[in-house]
C-alpha positions in Angstrom: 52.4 -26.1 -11.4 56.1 -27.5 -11.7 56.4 -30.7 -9.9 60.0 -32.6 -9.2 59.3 -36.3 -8.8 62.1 -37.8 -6.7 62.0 -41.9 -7.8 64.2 -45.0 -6.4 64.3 -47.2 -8.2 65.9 -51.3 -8.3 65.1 -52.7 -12.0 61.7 -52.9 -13.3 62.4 -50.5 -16.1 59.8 -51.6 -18.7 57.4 -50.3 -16.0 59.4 -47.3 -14.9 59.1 -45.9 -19.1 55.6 -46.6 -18.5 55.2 -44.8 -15.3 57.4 -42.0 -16.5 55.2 -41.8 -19.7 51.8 -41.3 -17.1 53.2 -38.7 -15.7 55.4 -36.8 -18.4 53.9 -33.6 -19.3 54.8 -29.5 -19.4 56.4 -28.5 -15.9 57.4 -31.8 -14.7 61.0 -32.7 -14.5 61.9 -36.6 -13.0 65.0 -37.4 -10.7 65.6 -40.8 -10.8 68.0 -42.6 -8.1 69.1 -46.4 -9.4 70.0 -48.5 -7.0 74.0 -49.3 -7.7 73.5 -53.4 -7.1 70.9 -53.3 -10.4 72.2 -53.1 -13.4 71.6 -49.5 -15.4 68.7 -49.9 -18.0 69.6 -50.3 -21.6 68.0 -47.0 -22.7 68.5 -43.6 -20.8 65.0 -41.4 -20.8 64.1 -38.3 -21.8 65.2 -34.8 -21.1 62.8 -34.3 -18.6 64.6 -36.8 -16.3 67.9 -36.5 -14.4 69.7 -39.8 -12.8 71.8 -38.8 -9.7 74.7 -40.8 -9.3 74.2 -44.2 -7.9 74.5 -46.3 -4.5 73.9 -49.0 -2.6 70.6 -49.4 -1.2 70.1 -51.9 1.3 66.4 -52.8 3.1 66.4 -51.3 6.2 69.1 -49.3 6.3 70.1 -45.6 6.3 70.8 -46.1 2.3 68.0 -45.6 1.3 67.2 -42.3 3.4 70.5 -40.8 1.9 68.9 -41.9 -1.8 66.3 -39.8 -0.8 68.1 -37.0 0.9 70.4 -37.0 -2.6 67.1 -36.9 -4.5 66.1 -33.6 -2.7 69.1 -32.2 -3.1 69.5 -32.5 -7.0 65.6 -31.2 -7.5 66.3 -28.5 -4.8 70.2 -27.2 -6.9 68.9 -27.9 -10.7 71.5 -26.5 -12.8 68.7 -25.2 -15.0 67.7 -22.9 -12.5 64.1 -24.5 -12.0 62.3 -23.9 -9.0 59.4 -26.6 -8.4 56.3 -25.7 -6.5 56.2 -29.8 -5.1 58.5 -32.6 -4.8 56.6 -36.4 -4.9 58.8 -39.0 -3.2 58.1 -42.3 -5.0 58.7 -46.3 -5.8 59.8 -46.8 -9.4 57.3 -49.3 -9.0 54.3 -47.0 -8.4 51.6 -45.9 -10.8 48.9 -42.7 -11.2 45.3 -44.2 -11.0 44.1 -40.8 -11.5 44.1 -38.3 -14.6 47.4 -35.6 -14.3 45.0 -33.0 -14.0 43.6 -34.4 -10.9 47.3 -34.2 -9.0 47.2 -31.0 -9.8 43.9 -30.3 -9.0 45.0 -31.5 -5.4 48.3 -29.9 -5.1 46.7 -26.5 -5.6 45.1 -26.7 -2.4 48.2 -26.8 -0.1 49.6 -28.6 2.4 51.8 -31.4 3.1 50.9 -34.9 2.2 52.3 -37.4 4.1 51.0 -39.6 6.9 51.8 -38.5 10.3 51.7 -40.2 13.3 53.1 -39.0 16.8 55.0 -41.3 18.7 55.9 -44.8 18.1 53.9 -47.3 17.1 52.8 -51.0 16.8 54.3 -51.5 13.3 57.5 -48.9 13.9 58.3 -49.4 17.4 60.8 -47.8 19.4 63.5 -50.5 19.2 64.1 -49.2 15.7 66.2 -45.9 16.5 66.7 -47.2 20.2 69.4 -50.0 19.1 72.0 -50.1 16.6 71.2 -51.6 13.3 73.6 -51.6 10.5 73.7 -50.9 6.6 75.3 -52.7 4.0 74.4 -56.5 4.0 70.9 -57.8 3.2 69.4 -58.2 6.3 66.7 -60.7 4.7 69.1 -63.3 3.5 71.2 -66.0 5.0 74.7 -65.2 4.1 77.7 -65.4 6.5 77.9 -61.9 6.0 74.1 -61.3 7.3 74.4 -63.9 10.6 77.6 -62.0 11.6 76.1 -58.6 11.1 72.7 -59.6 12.3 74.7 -61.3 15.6 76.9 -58.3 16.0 73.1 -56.2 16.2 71.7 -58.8 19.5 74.9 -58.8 21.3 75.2 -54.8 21.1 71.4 -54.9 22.0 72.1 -56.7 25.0 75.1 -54.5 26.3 74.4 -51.2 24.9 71.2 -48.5 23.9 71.0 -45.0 22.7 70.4 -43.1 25.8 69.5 -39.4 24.0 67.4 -38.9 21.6 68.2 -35.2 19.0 64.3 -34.8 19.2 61.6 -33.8 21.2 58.7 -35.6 19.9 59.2 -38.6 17.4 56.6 -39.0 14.5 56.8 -41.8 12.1 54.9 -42.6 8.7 55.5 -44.1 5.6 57.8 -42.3 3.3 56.1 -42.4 0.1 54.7 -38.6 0.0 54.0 -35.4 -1.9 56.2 -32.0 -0.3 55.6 -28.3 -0.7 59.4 -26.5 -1.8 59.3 -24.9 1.6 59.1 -28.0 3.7 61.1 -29.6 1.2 63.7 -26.4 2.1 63.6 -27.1 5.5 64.0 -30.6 5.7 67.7 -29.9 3.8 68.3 -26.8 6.0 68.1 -29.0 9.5 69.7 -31.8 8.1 72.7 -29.5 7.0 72.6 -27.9 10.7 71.7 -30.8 12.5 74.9 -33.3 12.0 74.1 -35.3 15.2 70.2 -36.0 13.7 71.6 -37.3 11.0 74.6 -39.4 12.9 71.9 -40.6 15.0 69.5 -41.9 12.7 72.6 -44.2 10.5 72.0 -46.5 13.1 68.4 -47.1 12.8 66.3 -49.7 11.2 64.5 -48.7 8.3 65.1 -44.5 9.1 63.0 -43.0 6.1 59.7 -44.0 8.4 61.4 -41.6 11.3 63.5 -39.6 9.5 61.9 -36.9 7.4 58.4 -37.4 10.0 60.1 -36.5 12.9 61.5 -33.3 11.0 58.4 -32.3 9.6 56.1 -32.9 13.5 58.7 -30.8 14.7 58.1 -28.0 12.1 55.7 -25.3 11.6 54.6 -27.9 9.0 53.0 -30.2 11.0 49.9 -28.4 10.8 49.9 -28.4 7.3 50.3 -32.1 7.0 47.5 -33.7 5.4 47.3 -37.5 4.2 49.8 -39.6 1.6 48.4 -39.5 -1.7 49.9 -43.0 -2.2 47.7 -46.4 -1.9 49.0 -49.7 -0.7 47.3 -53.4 -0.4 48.8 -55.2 2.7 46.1 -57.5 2.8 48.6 -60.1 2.1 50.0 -59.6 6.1 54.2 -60.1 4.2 56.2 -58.0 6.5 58.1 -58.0 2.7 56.4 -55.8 1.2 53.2 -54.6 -0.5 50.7 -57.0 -2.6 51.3 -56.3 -6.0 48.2 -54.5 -7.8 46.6 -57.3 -9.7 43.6 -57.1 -12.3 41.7 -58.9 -9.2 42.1 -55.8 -6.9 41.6 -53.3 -9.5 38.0 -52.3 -7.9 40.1 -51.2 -5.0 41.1 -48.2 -6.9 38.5 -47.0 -8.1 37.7 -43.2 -7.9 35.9 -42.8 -4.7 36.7 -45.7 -2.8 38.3 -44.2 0.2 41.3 -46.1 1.7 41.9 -45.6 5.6 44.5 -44.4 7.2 44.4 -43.9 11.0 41.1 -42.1 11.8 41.6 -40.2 8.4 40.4 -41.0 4.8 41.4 -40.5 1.7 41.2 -41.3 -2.1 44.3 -42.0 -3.8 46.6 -40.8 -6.4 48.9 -43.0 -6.8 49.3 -47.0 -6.2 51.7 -49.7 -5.7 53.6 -51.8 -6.6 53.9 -52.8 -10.0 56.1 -54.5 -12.3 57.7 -55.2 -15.7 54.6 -57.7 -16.2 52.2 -55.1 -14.9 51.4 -54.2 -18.6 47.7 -55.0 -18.6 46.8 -54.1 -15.4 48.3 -50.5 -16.3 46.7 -50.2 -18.9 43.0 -51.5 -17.4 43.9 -48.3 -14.8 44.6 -45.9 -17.7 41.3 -46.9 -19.6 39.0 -47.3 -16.7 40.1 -44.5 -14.3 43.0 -42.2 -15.8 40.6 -40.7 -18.9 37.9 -38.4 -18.5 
C-alpha cells in the first residue's frame, strides 16, 4: 500500500527525524509543510520526503487549512508520477504506538477515517464561521497588533454576521485524519469549483475543524467515514492544546485500550503530542507496543 503522509510542522525536529524514522519504509513518501516563522532544521531528510514551500501559520486561522490544502495538492501532482492509495494528515509532533504493519493492516479495510460530527457543537460552535475572524497575528498573545485585531473581530461582531452559509449541512471534527485518494480527489475538485466555500471559510476561526468535514458529510463519503486513527489526552482541560504524552500516561496507549469518541470506539494508531525531549518516552512506545 503507498501511503502520502501530509505533516505541519513548527520546530521540534529532533522528534520529527524520529517520527519520520517510525514510519519510513517501501511505498511511503512524506510531505512535510514548515511553518515560515520557525526556522528550517539544520539537516534536510531523506528522499522519501518532499518540503512544500513555506508560510505563515497562525493558531486559529485559515493558514493553516491552506498548509493543508498545499499538502494535498503536492501528494496529489507528484512529479514522480506516484499515485498513493491514502493520504494521513498529521502533527509533526505525533507518533505510531502501533507496528507499520498494523496501519496497513487497517487501511486495507476501507473507508474514511476521520471523526465526523453533524452540526455544531459544544466545543466548535457556530460563532466560529458565523463571525469574522482574522489571520495573521497571534491571537493568544498580548501585542498591540493582537488587541487591535482582536477589537476589530467584537466590534464587527456587534454590527455585522454572515447571513448565507455555501453548505447544506455543517459537520465539524478534528482534522488529524487518514483519507482514501478518492476523497482526497474530491476534496481538491470542490475546493477548485467552489471559490465562494473557500472565500467563506478565510474568515473563520480555526477552519480545518469545518473545512474539509463539511466537504466530506456532504459527499458520497460520508458513509464511508469511520473514526480518526489519532489519540489525544485532554485530561489537562487547556483550551491550548493537548497534554503531552508522558512516561505516566503511557498505559493509556496500550493496544486494546479503547479511547472514546462520541458514541464510537476505537483503538489508536497514532498519538500526540510529543517533543524534542520525548526521547524516552518514544522509545518506551517502540519497545513495549510497536514490536511484535
Amino acid at each position: 500500500m503507498k501511503i502520502a503522509f501530509l505533516i505541519t510542522a513548527y520546530g521540534e525536529y529532533a522528534h520529527l527525524h524520529r517520527l519520520i524514522a517510525a514510519l519510513d519504509r517501501p511505498g511511503v513518501h512524506f510531505f512535510i509543510h514548515i511553518d515560515a516563522k520557525s526556522p528550517l532544521p539544520d539537516e534536510m531528510y531523506a528522499d522519501c520526503v518532499t518540503f512544500i514551500p513555506r508560510r505563515k501559520v497562525w493558531w486559529g486561522g485559515w493558514s493553516h487549512t491552506a498548509a493543508i490544502l498545499g499538502l494535498m495538492r503536492a501528494a496529489a501532482t507528484f512529479d514522480t508520477g506516484e499515485t498513493f492509495d491514502y493520504y494521513v494528515i498529521m502533527s509533526g509532533t505525533d507518533y505510531p504506538v502501533r507496528p507499520n504493519a498494523e496501519l496497513e493492516r487497517i487501511l486495507s479495510t476501507g473507508g474514511e477515517f476521520i471523526n465526523l460530527r453533524e452540526g455544531f457543537q459544544t466545543d466548535k460552535p457556530e460563532k466560529r464561521v458565523k463571525y469574522y475572524w482574522f489571520d495573521g497575528f497571534d491571537r493568544r498573545s498580548r501585542s498591540p497588533k493582537t488587541i487591535l485585531f482582536r477589537g476589530i473581530e467584537l466590534i464587527l461582531r456587534l454590527v455585522t454576521r454572515k447571513r448565507r452559509y455555501p453548505f447544506d449541512r455543517v459537520f465539524t471534527g478534528t482534522v488529524w485524519s487518514a483519507l482514501s485518494a478518492g476523497c482526497v480527489r474530491h476534496i481538491l475538485d470542490y475546493v477548485e469549483s467552489h471559490p465562494e466555500y473557500v472565500a467563506f471559510f478565510r474568515t473563520a476561526l480555526i477552519p480545518e475543524e469545518f473545512f474539509f468535514h463539511t466537504i466530506i458529510g456532504n459527499s458520497p463519503y460520508r458513509g464511508q467515514v469511520r473514526t480518526s486513527l489519532t489519540y489525544a489526552d485532554w485530561s489537562d482541560g487547556k483550551a491550548s492544546g493537548p497534554a503531552l504524552i508522558t512516561m505516566e500516561r503511557l498505559d493509556r496507549l496500550a493496544p486494546g485500550r479503547l479511547v472514546g469518541w462520541g458514541s464510537k470506539e476505537y483503538d489508536p494508531f497514532f498519538a500526540r503530542k510529543f517533543n524534542d525531549a520525548s526521547a524516552e518516552v518514544v522509545a518506551a512506545i517502540d519497545s513495549r507496543f510497536r514490536q511484535k
